[in-house]
C-alpha positions in Angstrom: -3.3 269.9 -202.3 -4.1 266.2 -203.0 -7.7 264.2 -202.6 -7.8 261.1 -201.0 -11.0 259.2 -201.5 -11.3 257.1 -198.6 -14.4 254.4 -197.7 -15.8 254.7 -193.8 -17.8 252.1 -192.1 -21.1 253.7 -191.3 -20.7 253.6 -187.6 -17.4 255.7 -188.1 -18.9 258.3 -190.5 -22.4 258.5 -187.9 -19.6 259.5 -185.3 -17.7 261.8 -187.2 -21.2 263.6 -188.4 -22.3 263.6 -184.5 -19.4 265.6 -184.1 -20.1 268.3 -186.6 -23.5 268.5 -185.5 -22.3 268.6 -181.5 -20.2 271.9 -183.1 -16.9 269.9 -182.2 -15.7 269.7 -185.8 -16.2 272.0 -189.1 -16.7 269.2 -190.9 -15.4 265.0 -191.3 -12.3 266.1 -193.4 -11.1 268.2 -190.7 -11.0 265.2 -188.4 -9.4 262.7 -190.7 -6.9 265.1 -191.4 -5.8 265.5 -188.0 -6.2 261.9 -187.2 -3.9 261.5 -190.1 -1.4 264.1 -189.2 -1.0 262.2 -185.6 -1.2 258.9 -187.1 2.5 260.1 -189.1 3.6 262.3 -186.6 3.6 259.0 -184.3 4.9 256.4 -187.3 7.6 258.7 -187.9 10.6 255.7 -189.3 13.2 257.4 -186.6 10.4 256.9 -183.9 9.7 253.3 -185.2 13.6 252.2 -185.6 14.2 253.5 -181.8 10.9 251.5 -180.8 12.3 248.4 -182.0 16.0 248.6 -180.9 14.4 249.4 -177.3 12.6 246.1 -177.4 15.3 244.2 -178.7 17.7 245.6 -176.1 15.1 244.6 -173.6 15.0 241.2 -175.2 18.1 240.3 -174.9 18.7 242.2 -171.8 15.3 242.5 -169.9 14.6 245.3 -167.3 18.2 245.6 -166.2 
């Protein structure tokens, strides 16, 4: 396993400690961790590369 040290604005870390103390989240990790599992799951480069031949197509085609 790997550590990434990562710096929060306050107002995001309050949020993510209102959480843990609302009993929503073990603790912040667990929340950045699957904020940054969806963040790649969504930015996957075969997701990205369809994304942009979509809006070309529609570029040079429109809604047809």
């Amino acid at each position: 396993m790997k550590t990434i040290a990562v710096e929060c604005p306050d107002q995001l870390h309050e949020q993510l400690q209102a959480l843990v103390r609302e009993g929503w989240i073990k603790n912040p990790e667990q929340a950045v961790l699957e904020a940054l599992r969806r963040f790649l799951d969504s930015h996957r480069p075969d997701l990205q590369q369809a994304q942009v031949l979509s809006d070309v197509q529609w570029g040079l085609h429109g809604r047809e």
